[in-house]
C-alpha positions as CSV (number, residue, x, y, z in Angstrom):
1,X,12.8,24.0,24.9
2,X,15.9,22.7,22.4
3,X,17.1,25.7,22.2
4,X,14.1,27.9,21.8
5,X,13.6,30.7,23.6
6,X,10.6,30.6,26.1
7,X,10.9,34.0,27.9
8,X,9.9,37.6,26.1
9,X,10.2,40.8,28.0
10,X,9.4,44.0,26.1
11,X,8.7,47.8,27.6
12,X,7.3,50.2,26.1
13,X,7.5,53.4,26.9
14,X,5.0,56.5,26.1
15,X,6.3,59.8,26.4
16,X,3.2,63.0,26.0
17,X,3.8,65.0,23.1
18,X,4.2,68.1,25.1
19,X,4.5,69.2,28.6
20,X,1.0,69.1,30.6
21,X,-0.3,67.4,27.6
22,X,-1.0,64.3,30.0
23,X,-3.7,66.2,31.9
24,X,-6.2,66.3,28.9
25,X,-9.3,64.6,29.1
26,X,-8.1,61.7,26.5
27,X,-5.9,60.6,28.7
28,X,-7.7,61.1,32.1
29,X,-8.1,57.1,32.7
30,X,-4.5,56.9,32.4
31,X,-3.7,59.6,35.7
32,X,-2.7,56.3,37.8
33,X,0.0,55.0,35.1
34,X,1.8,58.8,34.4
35,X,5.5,59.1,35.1
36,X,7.1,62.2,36.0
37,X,10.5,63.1,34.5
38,X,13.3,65.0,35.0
39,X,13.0,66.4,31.7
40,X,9.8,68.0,32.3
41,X,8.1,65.2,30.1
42,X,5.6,62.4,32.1
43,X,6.0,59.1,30.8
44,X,3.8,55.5,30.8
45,X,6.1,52.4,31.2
46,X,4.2,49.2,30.2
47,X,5.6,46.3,30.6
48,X,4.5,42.9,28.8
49,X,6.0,39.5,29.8
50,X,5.5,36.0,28.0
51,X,6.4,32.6,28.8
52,X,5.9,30.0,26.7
53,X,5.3,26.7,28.9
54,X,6.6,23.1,28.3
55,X,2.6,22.2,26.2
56,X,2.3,25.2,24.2
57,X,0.6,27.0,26.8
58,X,1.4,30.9,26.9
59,X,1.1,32.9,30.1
60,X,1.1,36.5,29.8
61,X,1.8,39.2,32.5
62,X,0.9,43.0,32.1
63,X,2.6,45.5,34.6
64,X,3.1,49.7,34.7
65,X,6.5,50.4,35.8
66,X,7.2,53.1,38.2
67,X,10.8,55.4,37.7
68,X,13.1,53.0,38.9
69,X,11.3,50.5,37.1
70,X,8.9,48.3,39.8
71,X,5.8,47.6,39.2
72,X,2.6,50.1,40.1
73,X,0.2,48.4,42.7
74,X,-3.1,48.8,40.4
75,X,-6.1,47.4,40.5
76,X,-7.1,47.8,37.0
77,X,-4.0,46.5,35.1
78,X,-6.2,45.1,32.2
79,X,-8.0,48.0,31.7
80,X,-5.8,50.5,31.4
81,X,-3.8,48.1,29.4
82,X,-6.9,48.6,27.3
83,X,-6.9,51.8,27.4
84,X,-3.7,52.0,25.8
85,X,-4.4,50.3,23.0
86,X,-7.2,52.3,22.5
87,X,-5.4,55.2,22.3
88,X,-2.7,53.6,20.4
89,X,-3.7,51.2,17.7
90,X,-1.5,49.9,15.2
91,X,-2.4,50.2,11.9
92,X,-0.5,47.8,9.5
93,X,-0.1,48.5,6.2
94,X,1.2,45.9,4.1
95,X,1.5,45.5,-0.2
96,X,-2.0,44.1,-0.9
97,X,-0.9,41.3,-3.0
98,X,0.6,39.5,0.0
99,X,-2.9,40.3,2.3
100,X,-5.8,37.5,2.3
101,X,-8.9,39.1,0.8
102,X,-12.0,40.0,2.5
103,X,-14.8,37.8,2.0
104,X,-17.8,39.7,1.2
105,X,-19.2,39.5,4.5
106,X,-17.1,41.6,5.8
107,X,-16.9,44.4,4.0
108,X,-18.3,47.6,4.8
109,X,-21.8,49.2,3.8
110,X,-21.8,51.8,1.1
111,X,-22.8,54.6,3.1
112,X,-18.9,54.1,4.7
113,X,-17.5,53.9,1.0
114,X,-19.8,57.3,0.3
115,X,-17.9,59.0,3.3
116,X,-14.6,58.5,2.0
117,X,-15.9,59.6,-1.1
118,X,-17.4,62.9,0.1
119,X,-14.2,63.7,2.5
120,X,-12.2,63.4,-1.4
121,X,-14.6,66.2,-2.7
122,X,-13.9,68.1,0.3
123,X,-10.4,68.1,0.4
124,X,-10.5,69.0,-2.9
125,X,-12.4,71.9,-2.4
126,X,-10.5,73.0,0.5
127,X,-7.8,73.1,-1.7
128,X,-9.2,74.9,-4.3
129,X,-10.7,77.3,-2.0
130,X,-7.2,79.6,-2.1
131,X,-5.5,80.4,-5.9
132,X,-3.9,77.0,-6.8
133,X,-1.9,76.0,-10.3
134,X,-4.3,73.0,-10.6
135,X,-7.5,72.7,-11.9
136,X,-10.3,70.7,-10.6
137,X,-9.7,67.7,-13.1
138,X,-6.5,67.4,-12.4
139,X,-6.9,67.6,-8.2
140,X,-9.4,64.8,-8.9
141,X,-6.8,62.5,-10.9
142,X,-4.1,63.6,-8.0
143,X,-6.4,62.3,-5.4
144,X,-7.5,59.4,-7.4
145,X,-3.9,58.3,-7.7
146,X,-3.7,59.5,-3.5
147,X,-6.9,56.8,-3.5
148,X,-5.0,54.3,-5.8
149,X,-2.0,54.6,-3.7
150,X,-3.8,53.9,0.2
151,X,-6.0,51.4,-1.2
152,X,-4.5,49.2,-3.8
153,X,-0.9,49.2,-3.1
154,X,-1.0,49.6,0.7
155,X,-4.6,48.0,2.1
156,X,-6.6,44.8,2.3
157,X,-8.6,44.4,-1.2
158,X,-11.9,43.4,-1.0
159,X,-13.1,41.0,-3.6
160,X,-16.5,43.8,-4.7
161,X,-15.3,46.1,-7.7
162,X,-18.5,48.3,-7.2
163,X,-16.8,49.6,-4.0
164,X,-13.7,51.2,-5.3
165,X,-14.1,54.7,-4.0
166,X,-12.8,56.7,-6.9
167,X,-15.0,55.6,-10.0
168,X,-13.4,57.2,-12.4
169,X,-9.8,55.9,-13.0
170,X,-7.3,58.5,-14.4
171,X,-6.6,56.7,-17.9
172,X,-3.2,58.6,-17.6
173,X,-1.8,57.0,-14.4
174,X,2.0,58.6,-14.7
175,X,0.0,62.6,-15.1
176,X,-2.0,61.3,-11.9
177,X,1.2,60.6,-10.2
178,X,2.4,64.0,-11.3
179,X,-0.8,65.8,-9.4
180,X,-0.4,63.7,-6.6
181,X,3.1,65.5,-6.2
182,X,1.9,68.8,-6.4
183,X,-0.4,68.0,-3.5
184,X,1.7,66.8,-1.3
185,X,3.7,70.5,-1.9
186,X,0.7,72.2,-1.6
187,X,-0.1,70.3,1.7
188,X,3.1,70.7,3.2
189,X,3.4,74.7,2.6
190,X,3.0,76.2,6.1
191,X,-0.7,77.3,7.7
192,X,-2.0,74.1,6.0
193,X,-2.7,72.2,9.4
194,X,-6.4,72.0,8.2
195,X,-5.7,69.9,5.0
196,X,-3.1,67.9,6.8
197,X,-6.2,66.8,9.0
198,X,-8.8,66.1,6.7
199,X,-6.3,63.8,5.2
200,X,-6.0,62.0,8.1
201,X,-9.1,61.5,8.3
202,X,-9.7,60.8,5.0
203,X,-6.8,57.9,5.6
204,X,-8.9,56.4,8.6
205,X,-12.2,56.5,7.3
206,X,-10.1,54.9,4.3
207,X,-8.6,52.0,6.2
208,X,-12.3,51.5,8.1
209,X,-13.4,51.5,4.6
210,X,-11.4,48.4,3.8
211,X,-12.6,46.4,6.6
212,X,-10.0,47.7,10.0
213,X,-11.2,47.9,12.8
214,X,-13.0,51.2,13.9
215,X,-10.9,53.7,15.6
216,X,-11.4,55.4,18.4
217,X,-12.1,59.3,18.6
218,X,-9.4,60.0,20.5
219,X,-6.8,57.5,18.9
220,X,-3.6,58.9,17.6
221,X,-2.6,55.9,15.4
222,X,1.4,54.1,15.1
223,X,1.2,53.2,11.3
224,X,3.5,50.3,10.8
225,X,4.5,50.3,6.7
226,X,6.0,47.0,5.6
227,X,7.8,47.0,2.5
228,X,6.5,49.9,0.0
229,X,9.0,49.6,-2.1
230,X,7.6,45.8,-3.2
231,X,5.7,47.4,-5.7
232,X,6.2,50.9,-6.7
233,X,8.7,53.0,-9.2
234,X,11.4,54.6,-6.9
235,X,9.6,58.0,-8.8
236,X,6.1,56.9,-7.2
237,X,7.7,55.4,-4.2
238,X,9.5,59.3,-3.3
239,X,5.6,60.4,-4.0
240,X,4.0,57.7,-1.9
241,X,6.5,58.5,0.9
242,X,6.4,62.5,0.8
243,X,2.4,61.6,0.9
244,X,2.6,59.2,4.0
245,X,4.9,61.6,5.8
246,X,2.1,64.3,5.7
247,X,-0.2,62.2,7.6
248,X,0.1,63.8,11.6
249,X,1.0,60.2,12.5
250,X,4.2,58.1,14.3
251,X,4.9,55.9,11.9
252,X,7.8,52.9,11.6
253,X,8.5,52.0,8.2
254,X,10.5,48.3,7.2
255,X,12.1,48.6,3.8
256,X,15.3,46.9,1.9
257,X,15.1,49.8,-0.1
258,X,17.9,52.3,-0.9
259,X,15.8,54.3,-2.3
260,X,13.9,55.2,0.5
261,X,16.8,55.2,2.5
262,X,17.5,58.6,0.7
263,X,14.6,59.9,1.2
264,X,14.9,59.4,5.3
265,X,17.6,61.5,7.6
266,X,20.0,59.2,8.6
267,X,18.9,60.2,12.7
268,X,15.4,58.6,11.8
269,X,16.7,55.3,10.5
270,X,17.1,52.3,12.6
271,X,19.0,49.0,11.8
272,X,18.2,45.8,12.7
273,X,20.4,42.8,12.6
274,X,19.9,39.1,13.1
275,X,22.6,38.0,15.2
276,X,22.9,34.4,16.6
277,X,20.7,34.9,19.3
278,X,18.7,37.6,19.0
279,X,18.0,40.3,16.9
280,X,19.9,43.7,17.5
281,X,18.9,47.5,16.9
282,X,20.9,50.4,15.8
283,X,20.9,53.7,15.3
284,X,22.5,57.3,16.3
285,X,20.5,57.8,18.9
286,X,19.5,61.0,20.8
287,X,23.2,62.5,21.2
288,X,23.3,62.1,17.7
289,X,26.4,63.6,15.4
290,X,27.6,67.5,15.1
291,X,26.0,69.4,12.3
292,X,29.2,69.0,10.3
293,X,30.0,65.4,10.7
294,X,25.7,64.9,10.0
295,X,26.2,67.2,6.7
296,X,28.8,64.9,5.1
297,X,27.0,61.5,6.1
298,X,24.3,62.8,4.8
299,X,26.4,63.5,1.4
300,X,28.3,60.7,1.2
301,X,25.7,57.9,2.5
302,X,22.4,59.0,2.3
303,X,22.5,60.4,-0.9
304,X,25.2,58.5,-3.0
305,X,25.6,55.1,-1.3
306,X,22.3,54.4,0.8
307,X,22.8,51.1,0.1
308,X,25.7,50.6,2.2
309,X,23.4,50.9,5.0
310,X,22.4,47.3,4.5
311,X,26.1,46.6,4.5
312,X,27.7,44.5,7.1
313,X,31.4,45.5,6.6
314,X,32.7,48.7,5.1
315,X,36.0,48.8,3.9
316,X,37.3,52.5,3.9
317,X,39.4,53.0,1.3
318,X,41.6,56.6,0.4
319,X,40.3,57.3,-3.5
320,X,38.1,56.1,-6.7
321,X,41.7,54.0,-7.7
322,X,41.1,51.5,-4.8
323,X,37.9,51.1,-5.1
324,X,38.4,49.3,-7.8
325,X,41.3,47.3,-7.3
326,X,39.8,45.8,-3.8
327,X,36.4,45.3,-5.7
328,X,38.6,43.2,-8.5
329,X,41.7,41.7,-6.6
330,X,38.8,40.1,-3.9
331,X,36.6,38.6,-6.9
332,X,40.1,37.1,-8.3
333,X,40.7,35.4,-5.0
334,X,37.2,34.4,-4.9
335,X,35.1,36.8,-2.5
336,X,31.9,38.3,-3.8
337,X,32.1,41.4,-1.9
338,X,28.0,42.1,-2.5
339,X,27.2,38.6,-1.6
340,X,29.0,39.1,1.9
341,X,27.3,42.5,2.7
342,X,30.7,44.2,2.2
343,X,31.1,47.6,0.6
344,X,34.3,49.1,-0.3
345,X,34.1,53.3,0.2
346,X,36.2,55.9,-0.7
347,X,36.7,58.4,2.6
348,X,38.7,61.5,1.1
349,X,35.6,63.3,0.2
350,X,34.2,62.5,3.9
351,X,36.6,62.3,6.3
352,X,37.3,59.1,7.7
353,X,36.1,59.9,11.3
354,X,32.7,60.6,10.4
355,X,32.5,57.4,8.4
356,X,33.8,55.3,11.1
357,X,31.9,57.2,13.8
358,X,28.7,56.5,12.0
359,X,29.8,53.2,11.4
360,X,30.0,52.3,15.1
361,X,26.6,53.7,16.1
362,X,24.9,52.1,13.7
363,X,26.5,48.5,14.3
364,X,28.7,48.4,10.7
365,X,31.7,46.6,11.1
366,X,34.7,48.5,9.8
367,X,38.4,48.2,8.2
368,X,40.4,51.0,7.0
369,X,43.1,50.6,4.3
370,X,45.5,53.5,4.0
371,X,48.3,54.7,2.0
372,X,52.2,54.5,3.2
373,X,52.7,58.4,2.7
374,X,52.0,61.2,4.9
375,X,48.3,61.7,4.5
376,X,48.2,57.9,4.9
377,X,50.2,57.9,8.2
378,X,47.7,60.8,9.4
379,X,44.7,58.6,8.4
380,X,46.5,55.9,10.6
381,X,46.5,57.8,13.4
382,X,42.9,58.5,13.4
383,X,42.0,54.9,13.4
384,X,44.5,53.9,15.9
385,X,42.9,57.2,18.2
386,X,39.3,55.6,17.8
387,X,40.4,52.2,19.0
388,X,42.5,53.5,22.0
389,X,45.7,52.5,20.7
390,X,44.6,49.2,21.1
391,X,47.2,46.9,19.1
392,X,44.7,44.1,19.1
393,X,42.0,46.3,17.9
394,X,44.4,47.6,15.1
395,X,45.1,44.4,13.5
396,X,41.0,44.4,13.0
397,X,40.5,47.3,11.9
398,X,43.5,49.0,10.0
399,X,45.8,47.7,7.3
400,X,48.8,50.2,5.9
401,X,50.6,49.7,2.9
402,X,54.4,49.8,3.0
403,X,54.5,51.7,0.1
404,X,53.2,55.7,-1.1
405,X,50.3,54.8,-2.5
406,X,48.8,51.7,-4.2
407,X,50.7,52.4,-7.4
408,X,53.8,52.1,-5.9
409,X,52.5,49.4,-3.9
410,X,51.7,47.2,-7.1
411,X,55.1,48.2,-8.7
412,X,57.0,46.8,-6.2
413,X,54.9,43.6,-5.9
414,X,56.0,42.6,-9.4
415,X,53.4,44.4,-11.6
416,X,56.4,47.2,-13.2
417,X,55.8,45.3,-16.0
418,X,52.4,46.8,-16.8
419,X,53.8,50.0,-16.1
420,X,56.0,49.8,-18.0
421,X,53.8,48.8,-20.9
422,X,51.0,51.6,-20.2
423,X,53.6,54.3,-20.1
424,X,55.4,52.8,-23.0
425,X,58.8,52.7,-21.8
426,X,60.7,49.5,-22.2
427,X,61.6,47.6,-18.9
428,X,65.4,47.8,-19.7
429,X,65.8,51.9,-19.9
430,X,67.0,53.0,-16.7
431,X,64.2,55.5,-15.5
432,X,63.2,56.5,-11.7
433,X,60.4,54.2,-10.2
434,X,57.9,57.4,-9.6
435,X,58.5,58.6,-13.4
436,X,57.2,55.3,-14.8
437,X,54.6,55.4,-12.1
438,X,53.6,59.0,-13.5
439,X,54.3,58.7,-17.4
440,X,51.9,55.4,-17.0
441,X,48.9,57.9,-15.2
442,X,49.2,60.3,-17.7
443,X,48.9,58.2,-20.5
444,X,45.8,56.5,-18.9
445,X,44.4,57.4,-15.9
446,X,44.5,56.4,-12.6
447,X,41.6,54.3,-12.4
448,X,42.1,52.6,-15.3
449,X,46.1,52.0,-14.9
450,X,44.1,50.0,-11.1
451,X,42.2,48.0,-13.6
452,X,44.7,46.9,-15.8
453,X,46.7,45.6,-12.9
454,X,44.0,43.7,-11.2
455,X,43.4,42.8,-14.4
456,X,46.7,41.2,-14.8
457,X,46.7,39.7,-11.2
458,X,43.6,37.7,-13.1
459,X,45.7,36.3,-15.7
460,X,48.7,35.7,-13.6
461,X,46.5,33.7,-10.5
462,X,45.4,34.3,-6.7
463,X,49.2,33.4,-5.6
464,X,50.0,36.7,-7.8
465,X,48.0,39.1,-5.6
466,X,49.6,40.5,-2.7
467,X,50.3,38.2,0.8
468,X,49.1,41.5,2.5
469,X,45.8,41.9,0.1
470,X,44.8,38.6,1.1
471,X,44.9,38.9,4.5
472,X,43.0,42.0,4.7
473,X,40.2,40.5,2.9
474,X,40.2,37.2,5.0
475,X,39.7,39.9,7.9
476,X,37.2,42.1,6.4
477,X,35.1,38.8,5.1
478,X,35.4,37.8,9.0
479,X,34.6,41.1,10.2
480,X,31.3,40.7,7.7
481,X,30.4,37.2,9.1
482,X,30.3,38.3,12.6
483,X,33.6,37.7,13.7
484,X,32.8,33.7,13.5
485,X,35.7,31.9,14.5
């Protein structure tokens, strides 16, 4: 097939959402297909095979898989294949300005679009029903930007304008957005099951409303969101997303959005990345991390640097000061640290075995940089721990400066000259390396005293910035590129 692949194999697996749940009625055509498992939990394995043949031709095999994964003698396979997608339809929501349009044939008829309309008023009511801050204009403009929200940004658009659901458009869109907010608060308190539910079914009678197709009664829906960030304010997306994650739904969300990334505990997020062959999937997985190592991710990622999650190199770093003199010194020799999916951290704040930890589960490549002192040497000892001592693994992943800290690092790699000149001391009065060092901090900062020395590796050339330097960020550019040889 030059090179093409010509054989898929995917299992899925369907786990009940409680104990016992899998001898309700819903499920009853499934009986034959239920795994038992030694976590108390019965499972469905479904297996899904594809071969592409040498004309285009594509032959596709359905099996249930038993515990030690063989396949179930059935008779039925198709149908309860069927049955599983019945139960569990995707429904794919995607930013309507990359979605066809309807024709007008297939739209729905009004008394579908009146439906919607009337489970608004009623949800509105409901919430009213019980003392609320918000007045009955201002739940209509909330739900109108709720309406806005499902069917502009996130569903197909038919080409009708009569059959917008909302008719009367909230002239202050941002006030709307506001609302919205507090409904989602008000939905989420606790004992509020009731609203959650008529919003769900106010969603699926939504997306019918658009032209899906009709779900079943007993469906419980995987909503699939591509992109949401595409067109929303990161304020509307955190709105949009609080709303989305109300609905009693599985959902798996795509996004190159830090932003959202913020929003989402680290456990629930899931990296993909495109490697030669195939296309590989990370995350922490069920063991997880401890609550203290989570906490500090969850500080120092999540919240500040989300970002790096796209990342495919980190380089650890001790402090703020290196930060920017690996960020500067790497541009000077010509690496675009942001272009190669390489992110330079500081991991004081952290700890530096969280970081790496987290790192490793969720398939970030990884170099540490630490000083020559006695917190360095400890920090060298962690990473050399991780890797098992292994010296191979070492020269990957760890570079130690032969000096205290960067400072003196610099000094002695013939920068003394600028410290000299920050801490205003002439070059030819005898003074104690760490003095200068100190005098020159304290009449800028450190920081800065990092810039003006990369700053002067500028002027000076690449052949100017340390032997050392350069090699680390050859091996942290390799490291990024998937250690291609």
């Amino acid at each position: 097939m030059h090179g093409r692949e010509s054989h898929l194999h995917i299992i899925l697996t369907f786990r009940e959402a409680a104990a016992g749940h899998h001898l309700g009625r819903r499920y009853r055509n499934l009986s034959p297909v239920w795994i038992a498992g030694n976590d108390g939990f019965h499972r469905i394995y479904y297996r899904l095979e594809g071969e592409l043949g040498d004309e285009g031709t594509v032959l596709t095999l359905r099996s249930f898989l038993d515990a030690h994964g063989q396949p179930l003698a059935l008779d039925e396979i198709d149908e309860m294949a069927m049955n599983i997608t019945r139960l569990n339809p995707v429904l794919r929501l995607r930013d309507a300005r990359f979605m066809r349009r309807l024709r007008n044939g297939s739209m729905p008829e009004m008394p579908e679009t009146e439906m919607t309309a009337r489970q608004l008023d009623f949800l509105a009511r409901e919430l009213v029903s019980r003392p609320q801050n918000l007045t009955d204009s201002q739940l209509r403009q909330g739900l109108s930007a709720m309406v806005q929200l499902l069917e502009h940004y996130f569903s197909e658009q038919g080409a009708v304008a009569h059959q917008r659901l909302m008719r009367r458009r909230s002239h202050d869109e941002q006030r709307s957005w506001r609302y919205l907010d507090v409904i989602n608060r008000m939905i989420d308190k606790p004992g509020s099951r009731s609203h959650r539910m008529i919003l769900l079914g106010m969603f699926s009678t939504l997306l019918q409303a658009k032209g899906s197709v009709a779900l079943d009664r007993d469906a419980r829906p995987l909503l699939l969101v591509e992109d949401p960030e595409t067109r929303l304010h990161p304020i509307m997306l955190s709105v949009a997303w609080h709303l989305l994650n109300l609905l009693p739904l599985q959902k798996i969300t795509t996004t190159n959005s830090g932003e959202l990334l913020s929003l989402t505990p680290v456990e629930q997020v899931c990296r993909l990345v495109r490697e030669s062959s195939k296309v590989a999937a990370w995350r922490l997985g069920p063991g997880g991390m401890n609550a203290e190592d989570s906490r500090r991710i969850a500080f120092h990622i999540r919240f500040n640097r989300a970002s790096s999650l796209f990342s495919r190199c980190w380089l650890l770093v001790e402090g703020e000061t290196e930060v920017w003199v690996m960020n500067e010194l790497a541009r000077q020799c010509g690496h675009h640290f942001d272009a190669e999916g390489v992110k330079v951290i500081e991991f004081a704040q952290s700890g530096l075995r969280p970081l790496i930890k987290f790192a490793r589960r969720m398939g970030i490549e990884w170099h540490v940089l630490v000083d020559g002192d006695d917190a360095g040497k400890k920090y060298a000892a962690t990473v050399r721990g991780l890797l098992d001592n292994d010296r191979d693994q070492e020269r990957d992943h760890l570079t130690a400066l032969p000096a205290l800290d960067m400072e003196h690092f610099m000094y002695r790699q013939g920068f003394s000259d600028v410290f000299h000149r920050v801490a205003q001391i002439p070059e030819n009065v005898p003074m104690n390396l760490r003095r200068v060092i100190t005098k020159a901090i304290h009449r800028s900062s450190k920081p800065d005293l990092a810039i003006e020395v990369a700053l002067e590796a500028g002027r000076r050339g690449v052949d100017a910035i340390p032997p050392l330097l350069r090699k680390m960020f050859s091996r942290v550019l390799w490291l990024a590129r998937g250690r291609a040889d």
